[in-house]
C-alpha positions as a LaTeX table, in Angstrom:
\begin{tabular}{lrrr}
\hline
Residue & $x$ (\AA) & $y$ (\AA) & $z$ (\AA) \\
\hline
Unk1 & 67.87 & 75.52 & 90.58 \\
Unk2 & 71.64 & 75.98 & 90.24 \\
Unk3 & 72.51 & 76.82 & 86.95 \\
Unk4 & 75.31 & 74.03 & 85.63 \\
Unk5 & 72.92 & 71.54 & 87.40 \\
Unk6 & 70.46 & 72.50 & 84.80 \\
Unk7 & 72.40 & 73.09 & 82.23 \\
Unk8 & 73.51 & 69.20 & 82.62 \\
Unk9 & 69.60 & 67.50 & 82.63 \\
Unk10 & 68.64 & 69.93 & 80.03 \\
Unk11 & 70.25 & 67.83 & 77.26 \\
Unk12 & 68.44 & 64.57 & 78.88 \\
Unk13 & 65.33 & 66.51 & 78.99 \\
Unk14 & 65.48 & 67.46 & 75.05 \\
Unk15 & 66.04 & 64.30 & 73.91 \\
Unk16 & 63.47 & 62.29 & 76.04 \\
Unk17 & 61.10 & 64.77 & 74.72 \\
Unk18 & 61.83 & 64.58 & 71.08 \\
Unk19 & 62.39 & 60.34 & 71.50 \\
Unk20 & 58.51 & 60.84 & 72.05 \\
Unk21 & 57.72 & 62.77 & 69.07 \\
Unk22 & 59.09 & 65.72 & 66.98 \\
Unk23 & 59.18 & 69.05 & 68.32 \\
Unk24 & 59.69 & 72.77 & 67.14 \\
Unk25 & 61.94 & 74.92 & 68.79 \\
Unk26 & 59.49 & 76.70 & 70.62 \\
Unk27 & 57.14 & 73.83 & 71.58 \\
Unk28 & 60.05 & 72.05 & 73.33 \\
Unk29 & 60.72 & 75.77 & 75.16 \\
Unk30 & 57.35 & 75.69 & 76.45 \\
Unk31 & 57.04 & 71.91 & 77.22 \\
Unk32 & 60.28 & 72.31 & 79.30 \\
Unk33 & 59.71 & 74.96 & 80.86 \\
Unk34 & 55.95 & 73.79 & 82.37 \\
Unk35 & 58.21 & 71.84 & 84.50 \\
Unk36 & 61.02 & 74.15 & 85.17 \\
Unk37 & 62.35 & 78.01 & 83.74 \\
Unk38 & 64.54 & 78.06 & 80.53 \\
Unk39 & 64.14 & 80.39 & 78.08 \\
Unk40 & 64.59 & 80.18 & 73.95 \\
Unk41 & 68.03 & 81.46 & 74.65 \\
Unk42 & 69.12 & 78.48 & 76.51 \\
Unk43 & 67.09 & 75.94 & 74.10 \\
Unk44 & 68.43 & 77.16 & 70.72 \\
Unk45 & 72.14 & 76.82 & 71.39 \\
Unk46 & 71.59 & 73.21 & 72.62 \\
Unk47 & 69.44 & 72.27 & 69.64 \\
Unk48 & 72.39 & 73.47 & 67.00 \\
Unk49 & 75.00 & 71.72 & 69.11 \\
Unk50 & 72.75 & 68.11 & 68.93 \\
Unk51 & 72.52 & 68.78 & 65.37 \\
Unk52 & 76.19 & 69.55 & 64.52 \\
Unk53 & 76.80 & 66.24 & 66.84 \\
Unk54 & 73.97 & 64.55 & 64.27 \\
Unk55 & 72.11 & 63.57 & 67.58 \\
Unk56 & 68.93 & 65.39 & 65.97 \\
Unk57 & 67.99 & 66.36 & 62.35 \\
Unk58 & 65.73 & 69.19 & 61.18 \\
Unk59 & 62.99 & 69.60 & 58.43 \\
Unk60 & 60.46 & 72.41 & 57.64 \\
Unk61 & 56.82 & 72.29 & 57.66 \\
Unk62 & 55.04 & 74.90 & 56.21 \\
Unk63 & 52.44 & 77.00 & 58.86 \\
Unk64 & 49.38 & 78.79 & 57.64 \\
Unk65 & 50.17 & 81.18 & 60.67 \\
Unk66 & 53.49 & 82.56 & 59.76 \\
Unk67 & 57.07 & 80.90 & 58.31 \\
Unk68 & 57.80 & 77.35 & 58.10 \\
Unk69 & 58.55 & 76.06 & 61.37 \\
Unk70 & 62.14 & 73.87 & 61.88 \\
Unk71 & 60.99 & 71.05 & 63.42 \\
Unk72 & 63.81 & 68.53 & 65.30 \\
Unk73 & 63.52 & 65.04 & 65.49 \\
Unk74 & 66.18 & 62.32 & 66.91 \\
Unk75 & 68.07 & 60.26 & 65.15 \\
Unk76 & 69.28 & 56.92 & 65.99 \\
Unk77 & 72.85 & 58.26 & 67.40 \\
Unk78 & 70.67 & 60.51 & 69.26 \\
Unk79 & 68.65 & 58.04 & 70.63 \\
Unk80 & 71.67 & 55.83 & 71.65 \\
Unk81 & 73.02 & 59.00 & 73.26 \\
Unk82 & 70.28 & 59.43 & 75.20 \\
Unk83 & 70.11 & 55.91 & 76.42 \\
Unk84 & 73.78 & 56.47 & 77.65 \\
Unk85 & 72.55 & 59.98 & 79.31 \\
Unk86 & 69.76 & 58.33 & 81.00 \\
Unk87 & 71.89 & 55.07 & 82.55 \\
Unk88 & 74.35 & 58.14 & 84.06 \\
Unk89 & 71.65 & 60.10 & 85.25 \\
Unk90 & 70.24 & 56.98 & 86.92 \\
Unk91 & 73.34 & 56.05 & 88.12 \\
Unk92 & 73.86 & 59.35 & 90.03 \\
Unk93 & 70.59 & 59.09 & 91.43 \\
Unk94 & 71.44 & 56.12 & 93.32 \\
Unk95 & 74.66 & 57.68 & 94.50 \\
Unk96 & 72.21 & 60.40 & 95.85 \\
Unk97 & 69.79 & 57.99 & 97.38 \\
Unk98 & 73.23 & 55.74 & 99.24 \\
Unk99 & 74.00 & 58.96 & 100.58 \\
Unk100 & 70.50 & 59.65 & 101.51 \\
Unk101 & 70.13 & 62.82 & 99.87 \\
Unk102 & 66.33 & 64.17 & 100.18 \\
\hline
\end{tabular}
């Protein structure tokens, strides 16, 4: 899968996923990537960029395995955010389907 095109659903893919429930870092590596490859190093940036943007907040909870794990959760600026990502992303999908894109 092309790279920017990736790079561009990612965001819509992080949100959806965290309007469901809060997520760790890692969990939301592994969830995303069951459906297509990104790695921690691709995930990490994006989650401090929707926090400085307040579209997610963070709190620890405290793991008997190891350290306290940051856990993200969206926000309501977040959510409205990804409302607005998902009426573009639908939008271009009926571009795609006019032009009959398979």
């Amino acid at each position: 899968m092309n790279t920017q095109f990736k790079k561009g659903v990612l965001e819509l893919c992080v949100l959806s996923i965290l309007r469901e429930q809060d997520h760790y870092g890692y969990n939301l590596v592994k969830e995303i990537s069951s459906k297509f490859p990104v790695t921690e190093g691709t995930i990490y940036p994006l989650l401090r960029r929707l926090t400085a943007e307040e579209y997610v907040t963070t709190y620890l909870v405290e793991s008997e395995q190891g350290p306290a794990r940051k856990y993200y959760t969206l926000t309501e600026k977040g959510s409205i955010y990804r409302d607005e990502l998902a009426l573009e992303w639908k939008q271009l999908v009926d571009i795609i389907r006019y032009f009959n894109v398979d």
